[in-house]
C-alpha positions in Angstrom: -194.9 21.5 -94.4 -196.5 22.2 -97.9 -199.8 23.8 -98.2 -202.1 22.2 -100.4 -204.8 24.9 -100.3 -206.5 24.1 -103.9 -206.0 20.4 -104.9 -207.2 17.4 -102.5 -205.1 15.1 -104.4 -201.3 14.3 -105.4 -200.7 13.4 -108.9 -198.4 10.9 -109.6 -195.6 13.4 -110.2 -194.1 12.0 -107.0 -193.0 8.7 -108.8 -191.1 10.7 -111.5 -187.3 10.2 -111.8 -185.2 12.9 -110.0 -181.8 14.0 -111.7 -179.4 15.4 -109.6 -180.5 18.1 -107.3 -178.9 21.5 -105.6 -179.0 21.2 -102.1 -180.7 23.5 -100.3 -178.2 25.8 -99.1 -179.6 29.1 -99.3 -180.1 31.7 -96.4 -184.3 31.8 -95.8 -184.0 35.1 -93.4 -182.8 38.5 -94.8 -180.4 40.1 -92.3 -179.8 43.3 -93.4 -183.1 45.5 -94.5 -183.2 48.1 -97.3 -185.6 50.7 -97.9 -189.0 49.4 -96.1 -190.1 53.2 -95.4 -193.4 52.5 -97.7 -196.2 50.7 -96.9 -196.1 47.5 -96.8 -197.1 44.7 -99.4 -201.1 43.9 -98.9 -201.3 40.4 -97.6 -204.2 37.7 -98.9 -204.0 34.2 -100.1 -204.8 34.9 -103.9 -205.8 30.6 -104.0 -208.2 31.1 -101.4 -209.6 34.6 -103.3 -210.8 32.3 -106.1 -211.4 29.0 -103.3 -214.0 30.9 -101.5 -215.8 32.3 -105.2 -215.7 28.6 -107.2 -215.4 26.5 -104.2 -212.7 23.7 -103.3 -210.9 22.5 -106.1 -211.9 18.6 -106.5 -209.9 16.4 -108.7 -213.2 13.4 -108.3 -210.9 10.2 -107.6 -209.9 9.9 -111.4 -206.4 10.9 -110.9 -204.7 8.0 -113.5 -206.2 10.4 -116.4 -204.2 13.1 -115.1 -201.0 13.3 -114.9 -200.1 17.0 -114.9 -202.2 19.2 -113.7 -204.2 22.0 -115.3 -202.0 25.1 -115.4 -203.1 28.4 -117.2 -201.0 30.2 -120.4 -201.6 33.4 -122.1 -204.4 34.7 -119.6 -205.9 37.7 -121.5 -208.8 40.4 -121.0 -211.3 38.1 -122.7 -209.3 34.4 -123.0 -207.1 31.9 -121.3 -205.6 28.6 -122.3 -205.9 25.5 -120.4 -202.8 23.1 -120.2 -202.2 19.1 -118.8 -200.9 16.2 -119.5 -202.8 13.0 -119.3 -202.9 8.9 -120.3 -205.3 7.2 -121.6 -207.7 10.1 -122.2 -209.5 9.8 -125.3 -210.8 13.2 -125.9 -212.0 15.8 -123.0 -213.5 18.9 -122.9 -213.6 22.0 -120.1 -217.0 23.9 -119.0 -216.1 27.0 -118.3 -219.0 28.9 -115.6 -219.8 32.2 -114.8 -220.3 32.1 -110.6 -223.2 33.5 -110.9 -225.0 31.4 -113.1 -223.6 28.2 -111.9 -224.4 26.7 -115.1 -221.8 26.3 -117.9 -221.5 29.5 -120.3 -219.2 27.3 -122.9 -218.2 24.2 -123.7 -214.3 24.0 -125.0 -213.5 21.0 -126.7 -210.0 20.5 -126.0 -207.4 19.0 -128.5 -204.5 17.3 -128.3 -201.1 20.4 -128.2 -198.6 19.7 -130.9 -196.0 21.9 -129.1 -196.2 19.2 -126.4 -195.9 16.2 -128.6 -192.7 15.7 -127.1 -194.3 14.9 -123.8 -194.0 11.6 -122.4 -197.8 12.0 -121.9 -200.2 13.3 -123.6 -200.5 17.7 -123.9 -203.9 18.4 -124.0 -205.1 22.8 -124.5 -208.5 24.4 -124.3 -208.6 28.1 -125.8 -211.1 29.5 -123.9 -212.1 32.8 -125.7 -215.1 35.4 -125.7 -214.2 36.0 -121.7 -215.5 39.3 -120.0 -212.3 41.5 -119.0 -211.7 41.5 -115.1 -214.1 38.7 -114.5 -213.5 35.4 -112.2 -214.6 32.0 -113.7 -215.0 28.6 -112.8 -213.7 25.5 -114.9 -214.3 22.0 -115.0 -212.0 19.1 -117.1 -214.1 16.3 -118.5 -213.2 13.3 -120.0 -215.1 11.7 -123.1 -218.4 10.0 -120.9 -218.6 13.5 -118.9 -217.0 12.5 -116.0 -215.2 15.6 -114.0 -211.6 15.2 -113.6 -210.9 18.1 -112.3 -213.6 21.0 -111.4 -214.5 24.2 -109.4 -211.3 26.1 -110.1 -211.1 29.6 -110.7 -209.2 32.0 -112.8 -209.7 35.9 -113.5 -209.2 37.6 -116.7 -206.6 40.7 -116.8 -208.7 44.1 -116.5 -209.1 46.0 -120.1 -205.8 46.8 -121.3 -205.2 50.5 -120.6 -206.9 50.1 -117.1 -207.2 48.8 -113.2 -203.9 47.2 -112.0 -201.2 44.8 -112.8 -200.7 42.7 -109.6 -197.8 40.1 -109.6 -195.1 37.8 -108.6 -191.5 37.2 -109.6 -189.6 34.3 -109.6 -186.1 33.4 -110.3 -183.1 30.6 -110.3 -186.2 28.6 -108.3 -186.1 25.1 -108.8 -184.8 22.3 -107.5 -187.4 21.1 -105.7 -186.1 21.1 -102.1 -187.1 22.9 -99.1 -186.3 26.3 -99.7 -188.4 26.6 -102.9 -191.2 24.8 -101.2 -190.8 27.5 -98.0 -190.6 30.5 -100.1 -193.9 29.0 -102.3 -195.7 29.4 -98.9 -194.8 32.9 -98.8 -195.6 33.3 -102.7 -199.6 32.9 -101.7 -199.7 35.0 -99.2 -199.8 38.3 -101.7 -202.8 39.0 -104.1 -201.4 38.5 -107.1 -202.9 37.8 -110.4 -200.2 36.2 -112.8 -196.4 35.1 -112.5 -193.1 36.0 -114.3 -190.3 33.8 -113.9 -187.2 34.8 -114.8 -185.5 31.6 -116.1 -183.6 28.5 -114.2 -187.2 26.9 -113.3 -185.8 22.6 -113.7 -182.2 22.1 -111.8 -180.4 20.9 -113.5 -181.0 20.2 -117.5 -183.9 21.4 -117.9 -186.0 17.8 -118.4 -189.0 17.1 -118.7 -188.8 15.2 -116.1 -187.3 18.0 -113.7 -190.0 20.7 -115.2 -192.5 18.1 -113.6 -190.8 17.7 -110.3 -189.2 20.8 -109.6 -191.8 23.0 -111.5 -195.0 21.9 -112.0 -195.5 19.3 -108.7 -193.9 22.8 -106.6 -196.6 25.3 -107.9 -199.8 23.2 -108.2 -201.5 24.7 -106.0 -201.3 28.4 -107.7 -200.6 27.2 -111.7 -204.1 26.1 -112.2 -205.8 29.5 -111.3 -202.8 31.9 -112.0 -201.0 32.2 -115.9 -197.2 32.3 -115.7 -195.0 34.1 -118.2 -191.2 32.7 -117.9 -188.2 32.9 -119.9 -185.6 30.5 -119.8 -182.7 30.2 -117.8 -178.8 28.3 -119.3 -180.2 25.5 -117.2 -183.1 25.1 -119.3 -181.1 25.5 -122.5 -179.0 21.9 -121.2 -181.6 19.7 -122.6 -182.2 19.9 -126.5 -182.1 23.7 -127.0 -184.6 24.1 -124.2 -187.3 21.9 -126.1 -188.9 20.4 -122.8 -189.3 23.8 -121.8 -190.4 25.1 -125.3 -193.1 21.9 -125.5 -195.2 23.0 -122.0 -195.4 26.5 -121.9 -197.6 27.8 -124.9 -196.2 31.2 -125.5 -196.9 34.3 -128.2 -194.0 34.5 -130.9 -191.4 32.0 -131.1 -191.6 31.4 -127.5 -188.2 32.4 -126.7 -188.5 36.6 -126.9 -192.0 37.7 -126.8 -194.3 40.6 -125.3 -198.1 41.1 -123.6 -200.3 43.5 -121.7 -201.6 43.2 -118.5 -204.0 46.8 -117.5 -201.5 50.0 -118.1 -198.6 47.8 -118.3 -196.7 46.1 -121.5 -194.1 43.3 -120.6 -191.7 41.9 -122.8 -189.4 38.8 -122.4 -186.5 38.4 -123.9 -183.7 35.4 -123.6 -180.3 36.2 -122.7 -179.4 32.5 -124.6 -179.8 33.7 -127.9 -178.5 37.3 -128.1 -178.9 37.8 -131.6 -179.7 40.9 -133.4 -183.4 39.3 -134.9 -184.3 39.7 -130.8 -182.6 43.5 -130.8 -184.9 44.3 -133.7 -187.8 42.4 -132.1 -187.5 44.3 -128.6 -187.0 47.7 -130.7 -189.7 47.2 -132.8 -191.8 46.1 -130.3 -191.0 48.9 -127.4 -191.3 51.8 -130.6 -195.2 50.1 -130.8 -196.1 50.4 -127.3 -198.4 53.1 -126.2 -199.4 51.8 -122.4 -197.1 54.5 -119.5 -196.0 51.4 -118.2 -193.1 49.4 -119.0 -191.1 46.1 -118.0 -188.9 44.2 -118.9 -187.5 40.5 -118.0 -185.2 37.8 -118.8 -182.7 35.8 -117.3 -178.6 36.8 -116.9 -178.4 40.5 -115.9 -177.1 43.7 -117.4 -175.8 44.2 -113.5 -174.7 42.3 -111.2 -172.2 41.8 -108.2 -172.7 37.8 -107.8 -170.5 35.2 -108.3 -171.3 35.6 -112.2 -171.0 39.2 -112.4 -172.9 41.5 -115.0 -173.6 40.0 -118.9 -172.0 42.6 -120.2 -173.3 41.3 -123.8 -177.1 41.8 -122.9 -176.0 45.3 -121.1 -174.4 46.3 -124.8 -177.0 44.9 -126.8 -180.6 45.9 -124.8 -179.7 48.7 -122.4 -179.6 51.9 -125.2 -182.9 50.5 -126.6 -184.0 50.6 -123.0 -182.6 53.8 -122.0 -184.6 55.0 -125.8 -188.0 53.9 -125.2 -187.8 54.9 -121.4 -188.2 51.5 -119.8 -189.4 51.6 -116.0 -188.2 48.3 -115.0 -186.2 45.7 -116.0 -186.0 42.3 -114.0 -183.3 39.1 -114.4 -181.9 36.5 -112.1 -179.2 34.0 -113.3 -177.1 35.2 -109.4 -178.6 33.6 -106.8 -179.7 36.6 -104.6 -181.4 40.1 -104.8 -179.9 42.9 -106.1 -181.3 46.3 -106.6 -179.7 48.8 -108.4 -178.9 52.3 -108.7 -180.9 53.9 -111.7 -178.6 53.8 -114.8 -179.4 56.6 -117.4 -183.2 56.5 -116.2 -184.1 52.8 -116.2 -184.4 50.8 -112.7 -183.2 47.3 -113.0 -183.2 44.7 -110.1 -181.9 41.5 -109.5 -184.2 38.6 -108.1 -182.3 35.0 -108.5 -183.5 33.8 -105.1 -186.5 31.8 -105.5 -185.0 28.3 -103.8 -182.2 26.9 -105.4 -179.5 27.8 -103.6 -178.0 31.1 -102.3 -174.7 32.7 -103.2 -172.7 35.6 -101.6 -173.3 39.5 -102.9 -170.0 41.9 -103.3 -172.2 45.3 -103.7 -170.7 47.2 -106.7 -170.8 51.2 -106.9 -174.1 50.9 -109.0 -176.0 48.5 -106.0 -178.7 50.7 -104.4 -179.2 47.1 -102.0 -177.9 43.8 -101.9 -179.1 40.9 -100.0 -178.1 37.3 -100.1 -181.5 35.6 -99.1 -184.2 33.3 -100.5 -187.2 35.4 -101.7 -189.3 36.5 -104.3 -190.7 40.1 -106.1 -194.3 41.1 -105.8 -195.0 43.9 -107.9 -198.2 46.4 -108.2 -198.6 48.9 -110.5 -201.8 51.2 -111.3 -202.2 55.2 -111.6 -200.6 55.9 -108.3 -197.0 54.5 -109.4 -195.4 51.2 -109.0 -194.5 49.3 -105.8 -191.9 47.0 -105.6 -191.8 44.6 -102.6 -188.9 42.1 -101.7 -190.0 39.3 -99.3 -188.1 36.8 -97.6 -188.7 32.6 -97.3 -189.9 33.5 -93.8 -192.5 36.1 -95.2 -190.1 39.3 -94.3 -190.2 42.3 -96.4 -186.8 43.4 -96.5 -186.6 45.7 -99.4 -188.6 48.2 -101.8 -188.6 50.1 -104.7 -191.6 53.0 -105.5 -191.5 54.4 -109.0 -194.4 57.4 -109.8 
């Protein structure tokens, strides 16, 4: 059974067209167990973190304005953008409260997203700037008379770059929309995290907007509206008009298909193994030659090495790995194979595999540079701060069956 911990209501997702679906074939329970011979991963429902700060999320019985939910993009130090899709909504705006006021600090006016023109509803944004870094907020969505749509949900701003901890979750080769993805979502909320990477494959099977509704948004609704995610997209997002459903709800920096951020000590940058072209080699060497946080990772979707049933991209190994290898890259994430894969380190740089996040699970051939392999359902929840980084590899039943400490 789903957990519903946020929102008190369904949105009409459910009525939404399905396209064909993967069945859900994947094995929940890791058998074999890797290195577990650190502590554990901490465990505390992030939702209910923000629940218990801004109270229940309350979506006031006005749920034909809304069609998709609020979801967070971009979540900075001192800003955050505020996504959804609504009908007949005339103009809105979003009070945004400090929890110890209780009264609103701002005022957003919202506007109407061109990226998401392509939506068969309405994309509505609020930029919500001039945020204190480290800092949990309240928000409310209103429509044009003042009535709440949605209110009482929180969000916290990333610490100052340079400092405090980056705390989060990946994803990968996730959704179709059956039970394993909803299982291993469970287990997703049971870490504190404080933002998402996805590696890519996120709407079985083209990539609709339609399947980004029911497999994507609908899944995660409970976590999206507190928690920004930064994904990259997958071949299956690439089947539907050179991944513009995709490109139209995610507000991302640069072009939206290769981009970077900072999150505390930590700089991320996302790349997309769909367009290898040398503009996104000079991009990731420009960008990694800038960089001046200890802390590096990097993530995208078909992997440099593998030993699944699609075997390593050579092409991305060829093109990113020297640059990689150059600018000293900690850790570099992909999915694409649908199971976890952690490797050996190759010429300094860690790279794991995580393509088990509930679509499916295929079979593992461990190859001379696999450190572990596992063919299970699961997800990645990462810390890093001044005492190192913590990898931790948990099941669809909650089982942490693999980690990886870097210092």
């Amino acid at each position: 059974m789903r957990k519903l911990a946020a929102f008190v209501f369904l949105l009409p997702l459910l009525a939404l067209p399905f396209s064909c679906r993967t069945e859900s074939t994947g094995k929940l329970r890791a058998q074999t167990l890797g290195d577990v011979s650190n502590p554990l991963a901490e465990r505390v429902d992030a939702v209910e973190e923000l629940v218990d700060v801004c109270g229940p999320v309350v979506a006031a019985g006005l749920v034909d304005e809304i069609r998709r939910s609020p979801y967070l993009q971009q979540t900075t130090s001192y800003s955050t953008r505020i996504l959804w899709t609504a009908a007949h909504l005339d103009a809105a705006t979003v009070d945004v409260v400090s929890p110890q006021r209780r009264s609103p600090m701002q005022t957003v006016h919202a506007r109407l997203d061109p990226g998401g023109k392509k939506n068969p509803d309405d994309q509505w944004l609020a930029h919500v700037l001039n945020l204190q870094p480290d800092t949990v907020y309240c928000y409310t969505i209103r429509n044009e008379d003042g009535d709440a749509l949605v209110e009482n949900v929180g969000f916290k701003t990333a610490p100052e770059t340079g400092s405090g901890a980056a705390r989060f979750v990946v994803l990968g080769d996730s959704g179709d929309g059956e039970d394993d993805q909803l299982a291993l979502t469970e287990q997703v909320q049971t870490v504190p995290f404080d933002f998402v990477l996805h590696v890519g494959d996120m709407a079985y099977d083209s990539g609709t907007f339609e399947e980004l509704d029911a497999h994507y948004f609908e899944v995660y609704e409970d976590f999206l509206p507190h928690f920004s995610v930064f994904p990259v997209a997958g071949n299956h997002e690439y089947v539907t008009d050179d991944a513009l459903p995709y490109r139209s709800v995610f507000d991302l920096p640069n072009n939206e298909r290769w981009y970077s951020f900072d999150w505390a000590s930590v700089h991320f940058v996302g790349l997309d193994t769909e367009m290898m072209t040398t503009a996104q080699s000079r991009f990731l060497e420009a960008d990694l030659k800038a960089n001046k946080l200890p802390w590096t990772v990097v993530f995208f979707h078909k992997p440099p090495f593998s030993s699944g049933s699609h075997g390593s991209f050579e092409e991305a190994r060829r093109a990113f790995s020297p640059i990689f290898e150059r600018y000293a890259v900690d850790l570099v994430l992909s999915g694409h194979d649908h199971h976890y894969e952690r490797m050996h380190p190759q010429n300094g740089v860690s790279y794991v595999l995580t393509g088990g996040g509930g679509a499916a699970t295929y079979g593992v051939d461990p190859s001379d540079f696999t450190a572990f392999a596992e063919e299970v359902i699961h997800f990645l929840y990462i810390t890093i701060d001044e005492r190192g980084l913590a990898l931790h590899a948990i099941d669809g039943t909650g089982q942490e069956f693999d980690q990886l400490v870097l210092e």
